[in-house]
C-alpha positions as CSV (number, residue, x, y, z in Angstrom):
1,X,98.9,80.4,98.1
2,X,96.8,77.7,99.6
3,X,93.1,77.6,101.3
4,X,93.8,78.6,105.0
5,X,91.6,79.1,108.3
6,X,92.5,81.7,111.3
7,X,91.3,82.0,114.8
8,X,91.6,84.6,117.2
9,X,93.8,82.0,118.9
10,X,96.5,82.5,116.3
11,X,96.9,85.8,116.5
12,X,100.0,87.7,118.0
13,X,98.5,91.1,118.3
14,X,100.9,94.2,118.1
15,X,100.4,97.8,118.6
16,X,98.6,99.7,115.8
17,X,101.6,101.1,113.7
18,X,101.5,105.3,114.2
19,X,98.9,104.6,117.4
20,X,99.7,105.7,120.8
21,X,96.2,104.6,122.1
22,X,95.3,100.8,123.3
23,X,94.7,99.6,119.6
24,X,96.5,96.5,118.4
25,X,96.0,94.4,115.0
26,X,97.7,91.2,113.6
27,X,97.9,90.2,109.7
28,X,97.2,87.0,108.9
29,X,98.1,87.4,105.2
30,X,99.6,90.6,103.5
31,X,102.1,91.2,101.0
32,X,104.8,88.7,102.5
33,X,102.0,86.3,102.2
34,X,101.9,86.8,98.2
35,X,98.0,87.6,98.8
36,X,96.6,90.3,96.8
37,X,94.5,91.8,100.5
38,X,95.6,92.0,103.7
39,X,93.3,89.8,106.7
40,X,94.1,90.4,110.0
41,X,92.0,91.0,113.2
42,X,91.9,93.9,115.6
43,X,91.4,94.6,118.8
44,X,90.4,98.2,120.5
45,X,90.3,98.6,124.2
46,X,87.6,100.7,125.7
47,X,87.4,104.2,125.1
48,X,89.4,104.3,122.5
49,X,89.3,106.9,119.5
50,X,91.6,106.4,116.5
51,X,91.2,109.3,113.4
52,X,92.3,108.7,110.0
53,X,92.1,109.2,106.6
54,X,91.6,105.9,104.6
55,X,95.0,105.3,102.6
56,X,93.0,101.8,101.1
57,X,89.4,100.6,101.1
58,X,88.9,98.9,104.3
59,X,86.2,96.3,105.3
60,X,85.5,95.6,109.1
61,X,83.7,92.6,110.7
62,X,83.1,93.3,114.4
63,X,82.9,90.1,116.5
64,X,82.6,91.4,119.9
65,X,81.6,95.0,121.5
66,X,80.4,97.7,119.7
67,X,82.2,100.4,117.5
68,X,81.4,103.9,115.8
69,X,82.7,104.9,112.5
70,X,82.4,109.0,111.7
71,X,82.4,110.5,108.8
72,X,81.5,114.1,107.5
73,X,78.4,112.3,106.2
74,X,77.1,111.0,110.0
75,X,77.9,108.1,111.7
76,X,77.6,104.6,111.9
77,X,77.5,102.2,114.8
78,X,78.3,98.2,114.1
79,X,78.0,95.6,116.9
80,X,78.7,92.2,116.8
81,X,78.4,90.1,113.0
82,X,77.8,93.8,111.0
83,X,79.8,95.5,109.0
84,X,81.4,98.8,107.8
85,X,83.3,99.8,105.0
86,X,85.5,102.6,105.1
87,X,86.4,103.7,101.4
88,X,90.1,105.1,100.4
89,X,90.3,109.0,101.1
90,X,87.8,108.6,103.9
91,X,88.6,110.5,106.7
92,X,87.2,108.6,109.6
93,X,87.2,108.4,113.5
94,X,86.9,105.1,114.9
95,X,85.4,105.3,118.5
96,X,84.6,101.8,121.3
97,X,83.2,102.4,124.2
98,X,81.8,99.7,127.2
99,X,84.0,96.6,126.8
100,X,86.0,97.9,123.8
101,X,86.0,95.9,120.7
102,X,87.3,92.7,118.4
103,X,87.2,92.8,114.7
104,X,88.3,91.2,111.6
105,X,89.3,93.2,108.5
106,X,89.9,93.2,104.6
107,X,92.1,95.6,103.0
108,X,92.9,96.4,99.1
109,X,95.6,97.1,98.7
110,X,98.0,96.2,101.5
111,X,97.3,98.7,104.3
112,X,101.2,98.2,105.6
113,X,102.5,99.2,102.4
114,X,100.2,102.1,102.0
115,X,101.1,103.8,105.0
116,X,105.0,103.5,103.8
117,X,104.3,105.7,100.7
């Protein structure tokens, strides 16, 4: 695999798979990439709420907007440049309000491939 770059302007954002709400993602490199994590961005549209239990660690990079991450331990709130992690097993709700919210992600393992076991 070589050294690559991504914008926001090379995404093709799709509905989250298993989502009914206005939550899309795109992978920039996963398992058909031959990488070992899955990158991709995400977009949630305001007043969104997505809950889930982790099925791979995931790391989140808000760009734009604001998001809140719940746990049973409390919550966090990330705006733009901070960052969450979200371990495996977590059961999480993901929550934007306002203008919604853009984000990048990191996942190990592939979080596709997970959700197909």
């Amino acid at each position: 695999m070589k050294v690559q770059k991504f914008s926001i302007a090379d995404v093709n954002l799709v509905r989250s798979p298993g989502q009914s709400g206005d939550i899309f993602v795109a992978n920039m490199v996963d398992e058909r990439h031959g990488g070992h994590i899955t990158i991709g961005y995400g977009r949630y549209a305001p007043e969104q709420t997505l809950t889930e239990t982790m099925a791979v660690d995931d790391v989140m990079i808000v760009l734009e907007g604001r998001i809140a991450v719940s746990m049973g331990a409390g919550t966090v709130e990330a705006g733009p440049g901070e960052i969450v992690y979200m371990p495996k097993g977590a059961s999480v709700t993901i929550t934007t309000e306002g203008e919604g919210a853009l984000t990048a992600y990191v996942t190990y393992p592939h979080w596709a491939e997970a959700h197909e076991s």
